[in-house]
N, C-alpha and C positions, 0 to 999 in steps of 0.2 A: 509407569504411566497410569494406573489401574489405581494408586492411591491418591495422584493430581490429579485426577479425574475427578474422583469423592469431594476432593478439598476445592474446589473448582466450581461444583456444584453446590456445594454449600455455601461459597464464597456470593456464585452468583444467583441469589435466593428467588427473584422477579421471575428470571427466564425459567428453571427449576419449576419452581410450585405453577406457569403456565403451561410447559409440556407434560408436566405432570395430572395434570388436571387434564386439557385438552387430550390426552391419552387416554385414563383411564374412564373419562365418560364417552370418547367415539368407541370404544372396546367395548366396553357394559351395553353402550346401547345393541352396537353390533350383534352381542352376540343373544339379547333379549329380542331385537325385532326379528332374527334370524328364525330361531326359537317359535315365537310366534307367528310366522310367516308358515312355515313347517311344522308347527302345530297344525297351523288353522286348514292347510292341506290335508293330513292326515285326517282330522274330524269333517271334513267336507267326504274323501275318503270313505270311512267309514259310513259317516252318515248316508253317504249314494249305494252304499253294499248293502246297507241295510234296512232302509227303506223297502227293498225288493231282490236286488241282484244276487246278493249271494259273495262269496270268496269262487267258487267253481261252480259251472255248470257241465249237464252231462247231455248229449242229445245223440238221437239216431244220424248219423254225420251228413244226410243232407235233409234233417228238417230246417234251420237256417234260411239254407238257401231256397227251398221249394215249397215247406211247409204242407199242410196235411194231415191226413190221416195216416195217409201211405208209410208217414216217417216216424211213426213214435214209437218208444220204446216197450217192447210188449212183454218185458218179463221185468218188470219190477226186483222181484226178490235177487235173480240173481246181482243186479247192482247192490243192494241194499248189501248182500254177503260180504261183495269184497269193502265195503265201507266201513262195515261194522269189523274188519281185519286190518286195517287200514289204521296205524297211530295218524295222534294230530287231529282228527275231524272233531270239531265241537256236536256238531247237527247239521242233520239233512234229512229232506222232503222230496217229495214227488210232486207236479202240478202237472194237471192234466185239462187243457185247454180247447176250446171250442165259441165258433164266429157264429155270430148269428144276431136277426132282428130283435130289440124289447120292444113293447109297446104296453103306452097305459092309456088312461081313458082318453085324452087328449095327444097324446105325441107318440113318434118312436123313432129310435135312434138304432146304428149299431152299435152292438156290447160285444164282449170278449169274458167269456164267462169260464169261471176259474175254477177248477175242485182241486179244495186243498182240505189236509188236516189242519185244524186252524189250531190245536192244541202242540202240533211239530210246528207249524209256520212260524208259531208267535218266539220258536227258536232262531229261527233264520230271520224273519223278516220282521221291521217297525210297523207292521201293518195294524196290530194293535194298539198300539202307541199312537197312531195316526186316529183314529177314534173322533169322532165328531158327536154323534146321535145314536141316540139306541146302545146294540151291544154285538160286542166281537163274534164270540164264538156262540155260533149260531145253529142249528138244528132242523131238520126236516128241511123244508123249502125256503128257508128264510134265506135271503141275500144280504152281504156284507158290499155294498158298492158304497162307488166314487160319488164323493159329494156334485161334481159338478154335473157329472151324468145323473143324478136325479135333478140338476137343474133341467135339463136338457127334456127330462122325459116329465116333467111339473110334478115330482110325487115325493114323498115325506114317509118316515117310520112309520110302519102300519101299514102303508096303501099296499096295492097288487099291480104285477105289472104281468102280461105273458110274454111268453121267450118262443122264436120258430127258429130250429137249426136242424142240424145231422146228427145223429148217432155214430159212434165209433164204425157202425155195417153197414154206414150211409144211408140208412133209413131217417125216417121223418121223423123229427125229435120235437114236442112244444109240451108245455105245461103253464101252468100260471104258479108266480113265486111271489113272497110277501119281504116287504123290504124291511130290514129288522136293525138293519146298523147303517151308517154312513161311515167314510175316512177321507181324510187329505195328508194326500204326501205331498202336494205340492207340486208335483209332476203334471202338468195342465193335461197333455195328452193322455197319462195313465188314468187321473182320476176322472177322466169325462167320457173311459170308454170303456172301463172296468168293472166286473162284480164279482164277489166269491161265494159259492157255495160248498157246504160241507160234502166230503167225498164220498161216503155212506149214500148221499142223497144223490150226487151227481152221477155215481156209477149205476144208479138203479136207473137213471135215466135214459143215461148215454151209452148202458153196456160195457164200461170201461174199466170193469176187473184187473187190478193186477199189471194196468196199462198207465203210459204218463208221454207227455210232451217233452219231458225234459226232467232230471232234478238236480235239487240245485242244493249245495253244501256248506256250511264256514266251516273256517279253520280254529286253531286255539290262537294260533300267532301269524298273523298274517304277514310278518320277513317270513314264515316259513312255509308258505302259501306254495310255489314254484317248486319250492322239495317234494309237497305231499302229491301235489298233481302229476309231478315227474313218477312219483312212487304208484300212483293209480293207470298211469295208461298203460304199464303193460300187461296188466290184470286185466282189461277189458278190450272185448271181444274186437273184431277191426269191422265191425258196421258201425258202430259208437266211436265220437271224439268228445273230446274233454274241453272246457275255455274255459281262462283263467280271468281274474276280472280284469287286467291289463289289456285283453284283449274283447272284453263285452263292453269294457267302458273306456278305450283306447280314445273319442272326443274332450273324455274329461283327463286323461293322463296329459294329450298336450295341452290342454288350457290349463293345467296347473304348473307344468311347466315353461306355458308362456307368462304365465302372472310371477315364477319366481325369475325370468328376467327380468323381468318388468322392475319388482323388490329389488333386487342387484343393482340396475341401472339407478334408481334412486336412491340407495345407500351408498352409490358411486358418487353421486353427485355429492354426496354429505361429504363424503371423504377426500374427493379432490381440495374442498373447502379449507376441510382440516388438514389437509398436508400443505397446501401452502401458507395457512396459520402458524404450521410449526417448522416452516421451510423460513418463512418472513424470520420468525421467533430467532432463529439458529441463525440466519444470516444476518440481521442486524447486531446481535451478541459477539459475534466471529470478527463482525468488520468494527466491533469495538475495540477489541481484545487485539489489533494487528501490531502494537508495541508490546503487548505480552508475547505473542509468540516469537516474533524479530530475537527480545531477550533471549528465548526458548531455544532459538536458532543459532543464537551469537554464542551462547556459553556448548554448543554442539551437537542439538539434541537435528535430526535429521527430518526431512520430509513426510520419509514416511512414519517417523515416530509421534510428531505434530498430527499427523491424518490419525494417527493411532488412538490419542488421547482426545478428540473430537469424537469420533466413535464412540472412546468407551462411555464417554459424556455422557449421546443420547441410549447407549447400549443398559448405563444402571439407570435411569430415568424411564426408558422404554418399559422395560423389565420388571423394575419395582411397580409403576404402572399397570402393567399387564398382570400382574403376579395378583393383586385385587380385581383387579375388574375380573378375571376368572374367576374369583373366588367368589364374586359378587353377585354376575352375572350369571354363573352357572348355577348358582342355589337361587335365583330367581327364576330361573329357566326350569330347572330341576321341581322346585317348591309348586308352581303352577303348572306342572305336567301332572301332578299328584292330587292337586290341586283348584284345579281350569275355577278362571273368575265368571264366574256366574250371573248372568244378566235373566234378572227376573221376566218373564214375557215376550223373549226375542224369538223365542221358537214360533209363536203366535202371529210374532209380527211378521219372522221373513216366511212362513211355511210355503208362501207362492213361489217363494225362490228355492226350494229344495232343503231348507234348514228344521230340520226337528229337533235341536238341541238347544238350549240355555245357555248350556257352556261355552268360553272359550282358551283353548286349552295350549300350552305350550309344548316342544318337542325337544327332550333333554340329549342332545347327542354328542359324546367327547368329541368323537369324529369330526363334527360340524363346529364344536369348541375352540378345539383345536386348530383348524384351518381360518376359522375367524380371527383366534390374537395372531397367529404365524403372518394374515394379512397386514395387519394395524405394525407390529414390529416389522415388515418388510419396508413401509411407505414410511414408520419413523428413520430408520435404516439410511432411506434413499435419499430421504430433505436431510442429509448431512453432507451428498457426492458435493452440490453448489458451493455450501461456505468452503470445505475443501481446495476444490477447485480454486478458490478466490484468494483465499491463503498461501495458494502455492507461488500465485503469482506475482510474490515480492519477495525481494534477498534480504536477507537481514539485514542488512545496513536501511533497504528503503522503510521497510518493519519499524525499525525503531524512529525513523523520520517520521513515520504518518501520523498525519492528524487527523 
């Protein structure tokens, strides 16, 4: 059967070279837009961790929920020890945060004022990257804020603005600070309520030696993310819990997994297309061919040997098919994961939308490869049940009768 099959197909060159064709470009695309779909999650992904979030964060277990002073972490170093024992951590910081009034000569808003090492941050966070005016890493009282909170407060690189909050001992905290950098992440509410100062400077202010709100970590490989975090909590103390970014950024994990139904659903549609393409294809070929197989039947070859040689039809057409677009498709997929096509000025243009990257990049995965041709060969597979089906239901005698 396996060699009438070959000859069969070669015989009949029209139907051939179209499910050949209709195979191996719904496969290629399949598993390029797949690629890109899961690429483009990934660097959206990425891009939200690092904007600000971090892979893990560490907090006193109920600052989250209460917030305060009451809840922050007041020994720095011993976290800092098991981190730096800890394989896997690329980089990690302390931030230590405090709410309070700005005001400039005309306006004032709340801010949320930030002491970080801006020389460790700029490992964790895009916040340097994000840069608009002036300059990052800033000195004495210089502030590093949000472009749109200088909207908010009318003041520009150079001006002064004063700050009235707490001290870490709940005493009266204010100074006046000179605004030296802008940034936008794009994050509307971060960048319109945010500013950072150097921690050297914040701690003379605020008392906050050795103290922090929270700190926050990346990984080297974020699949390895859930391993190191697993590896870090039982090193730390039980007033301290750990959050993993699945769980700080848990609105953005279902909306990318309601967008990849979303992709599905519309790669579905493409496909139902192409299956009855090559469903039509195979049964008008089949209900050509009903005096061949009649012959088929009269000289003794059986039903289910007829179903057999049907099969193996769309089985090497399938296959040869598949066997390229894999090859095709995955070094495309492969090649712009290494690769990502690069669009001059898009960070510029979507940055309100959370995008600081040019790139857009694909995600090479066998795994996802793999379940991609295994789909496309199931649904070639299945547009054979029908002509089958249709075949079966004549005897050789009426076979050789049709017209």
């Amino acid at each position: 059967m396996f060699y009438l099959a070959i000859k069969n197909i070669l015989f009949y060159k029209g139907r051939s070279i179209t499910t050949f064709i209709l195979t191996y470009f719904s496969a290629t695309l399949f598993i390029v837009y797949v690629a890109f779909m899961d690429g483009s999650h990934v660097s959206m992904l990425h891009n939200s961790l690092k904007v600000y979030t971090g892979s893990i964060q560490i907090y006193q277990k109920d600052y989250r929920d209460e917030g305060g002073y009451d809840y922050l972490i007041y020994d720095n170093q011993k976290i800092f020890d098991i981190l730096n024992n800890t394989n896997g951590i690329k980089s990690y910081t302390s931030r230590i945060e405090t709410f309070g009034i700005a005001s400039s000569k005309t306006d004032s808003s709340a801010m949320m004022l930030t002491g970080v090492d801006f020389t460790r941050e700029s490992g964790i966070s895009e916040l340097k990257n994000a840069l608009v005016s002036g300059e990052y890493e800033s000195s004495g009282n210089c502030l590093y804020m949000g472009s749109d909170l200088t909207k908010r407060l009318n003041v520009h690189v150079g001006d002064e603005i004063s700050f009235v909050g707490n001290a870490i001992d709940y005493s009266f905290a204010a100074d006046i600070f000179k605004v030296c950098g802008t940034f936008k992440t794009g994050m509307y509410e971060f960048d319109s309520s945010s500013a950072f100062l150097n921690r050297e400077y914040f701690d003379s202010v605020f008392y906050s030696q050795n103290t922090s709100s929270y700190i926050v970590l990346n990984v080297n490989d974020l699949n390895e993310n859930d391993k190191i975090a697993e590896a870090i909590k039982p090193k730390l103390d039980s007033q301290y819990r750990l959050y993993t970014w699945q769980e700080l950024m848990s609105a953005m994990v279902e909306a990318m997994e309601v967008d990849s139904i979303f992709g599905y659903i519309s790669m579905g549609l493409f496909f139902v297309v192409i299956f009855f393409v090559i469903l039509i294809y195979g049964f008008i070929n089949a209900s050509s061919r009903i005096k061949e197989f009649g012959v088929l039947k009269s000289i003794g070859l059986s039903n289910s040997e007829v179903d057999k040689l049907l099969i193996y039809e769309m089985l090497i057409l399938s296959l040869s098919a598949i066997f390229f677009a894999t090859v095709s498709g995955g070094y495309l997929a492969y090649y712009y994961e290494l690769n990502p096509i690069v669009i001059e000025g898009m960070s510029e243009l979507y940055k309100d939308y959370g995008i600081i990257s040019d790139s857009i990049p694909t995600r090479f995965s066998v795994f996802t490869i793999t379940w991609n041709i295994g789909l496309i060969l199931f649904l070639n597979l299945l547009s054979v049940i029908y002509p089958i089906y249709y075949i079966r239901r004549f005897n050789p005698i009426e076979a050789m009768r049709h017209v």
